[in-house]
C-alpha positions as CSV (number, residue, x, y, z in Angstrom):
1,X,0.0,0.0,0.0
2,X,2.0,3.3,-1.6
3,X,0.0,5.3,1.2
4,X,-0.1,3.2,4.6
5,X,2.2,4.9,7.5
6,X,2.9,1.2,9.1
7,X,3.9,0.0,5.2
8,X,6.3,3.0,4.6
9,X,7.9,2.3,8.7
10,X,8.2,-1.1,7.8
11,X,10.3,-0.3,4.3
12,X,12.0,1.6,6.3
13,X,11.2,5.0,4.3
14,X,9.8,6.8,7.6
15,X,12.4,5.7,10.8
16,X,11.0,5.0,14.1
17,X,12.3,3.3,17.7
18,X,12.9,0.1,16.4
19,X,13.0,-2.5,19.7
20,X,12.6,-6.0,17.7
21,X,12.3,-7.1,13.7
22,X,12.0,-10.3,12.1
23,X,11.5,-10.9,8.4
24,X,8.0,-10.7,8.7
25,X,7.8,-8.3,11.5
26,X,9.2,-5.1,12.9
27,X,8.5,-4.1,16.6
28,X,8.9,-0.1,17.5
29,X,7.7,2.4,20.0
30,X,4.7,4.2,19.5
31,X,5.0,7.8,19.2
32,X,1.9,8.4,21.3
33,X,2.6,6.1,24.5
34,X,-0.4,5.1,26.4
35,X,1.7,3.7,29.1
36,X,5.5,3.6,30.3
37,X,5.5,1.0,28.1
38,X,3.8,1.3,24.4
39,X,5.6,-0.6,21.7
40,X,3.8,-1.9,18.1
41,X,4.2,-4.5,16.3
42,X,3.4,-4.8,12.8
43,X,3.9,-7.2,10.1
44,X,6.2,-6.4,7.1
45,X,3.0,-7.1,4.7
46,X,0.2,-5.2,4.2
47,X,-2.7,-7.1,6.4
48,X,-5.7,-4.0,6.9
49,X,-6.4,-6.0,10.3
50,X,-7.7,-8.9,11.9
51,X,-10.6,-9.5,9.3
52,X,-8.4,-9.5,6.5
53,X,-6.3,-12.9,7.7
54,X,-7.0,-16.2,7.1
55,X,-6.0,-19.7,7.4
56,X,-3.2,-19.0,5.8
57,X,-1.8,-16.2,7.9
58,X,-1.5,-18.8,11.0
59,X,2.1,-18.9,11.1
60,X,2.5,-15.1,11.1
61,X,0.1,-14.7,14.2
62,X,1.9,-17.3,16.3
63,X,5.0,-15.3,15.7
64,X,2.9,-11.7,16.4
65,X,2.1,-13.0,19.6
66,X,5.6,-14.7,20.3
67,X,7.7,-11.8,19.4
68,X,4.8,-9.7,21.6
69,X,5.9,-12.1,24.6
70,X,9.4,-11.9,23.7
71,X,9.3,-8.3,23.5
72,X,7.2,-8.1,26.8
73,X,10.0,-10.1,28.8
74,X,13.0,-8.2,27.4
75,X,11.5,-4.9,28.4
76,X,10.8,-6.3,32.1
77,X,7.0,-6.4,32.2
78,X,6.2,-9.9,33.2
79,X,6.4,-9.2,37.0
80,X,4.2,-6.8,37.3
81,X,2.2,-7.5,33.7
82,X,0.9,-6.3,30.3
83,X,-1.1,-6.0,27.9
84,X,-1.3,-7.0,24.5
85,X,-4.4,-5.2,22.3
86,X,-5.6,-5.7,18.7
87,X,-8.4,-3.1,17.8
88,X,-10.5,-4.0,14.5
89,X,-12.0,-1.0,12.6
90,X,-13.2,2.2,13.9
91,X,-15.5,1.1,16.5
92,X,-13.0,-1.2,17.9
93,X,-10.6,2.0,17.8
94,X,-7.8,1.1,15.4
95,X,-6.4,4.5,13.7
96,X,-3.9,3.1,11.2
97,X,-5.6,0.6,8.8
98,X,-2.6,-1.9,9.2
99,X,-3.0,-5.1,11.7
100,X,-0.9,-4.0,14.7
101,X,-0.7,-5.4,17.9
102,X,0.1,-3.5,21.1
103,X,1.9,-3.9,24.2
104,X,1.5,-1.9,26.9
105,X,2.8,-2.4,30.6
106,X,5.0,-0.3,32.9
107,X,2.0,1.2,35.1
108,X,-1.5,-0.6,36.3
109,X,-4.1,-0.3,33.6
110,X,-7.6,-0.2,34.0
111,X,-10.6,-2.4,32.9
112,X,-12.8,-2.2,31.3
113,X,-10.6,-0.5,28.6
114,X,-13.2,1.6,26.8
């Protein structure tokens, strides 16, 4: 996608706080933390969001949520926890139409979220 923010950070055309990549995924902070903690990860290929995979992307989400765990570990947040958030179109609050998952931590967080 020629005009998709996450796309152009993941071709490395815009830079950002990179904490974590693979080939098929690259892990950065977000630029509007919501916590101490706020890092995004992203696959390297356009996927809108969650109702755009399928059966095929199976292998990709086990390592979105691995690297997420990974990630979550290496930045010292399983003591005290996190949080790991998909949002799914406009209701569900996602802002960037790119599947991204977020991990938050460093500070109690509320529920219910929304």
């Amino acid at each position: 996608m020629n005009d998709c923010l996450f796309c152009k950070i993941a071709a490395g055309e815009i830079p950002c706080n990179e904490v974590f990549s693979t080939d098929n995924l690259i892990a950065f902070h977000d630029i509007s933390p919501q916590a101490p903690t706020h890092i995004l990860i992203i696959p390297r290929r356009h996927i809108s969001g969650l109702d755009e995979i399928s059966n095929n992307d199976q292998e990709l989400m086990g390592e979105l949520l691995t690297c997420a765990k990974t990630i979550a570990t290496k930045e010292g947040l399983q003591d005290n926890g996190y949080r790991f958030v998909i949002n799914q179109g406009s209701d569900g609050g996602q802002t960037v139409g790119h599947l991204h998952l977020h991990i938050l931590g460093g500070r109690a967080l509320a529920w219910p979220p929304g």
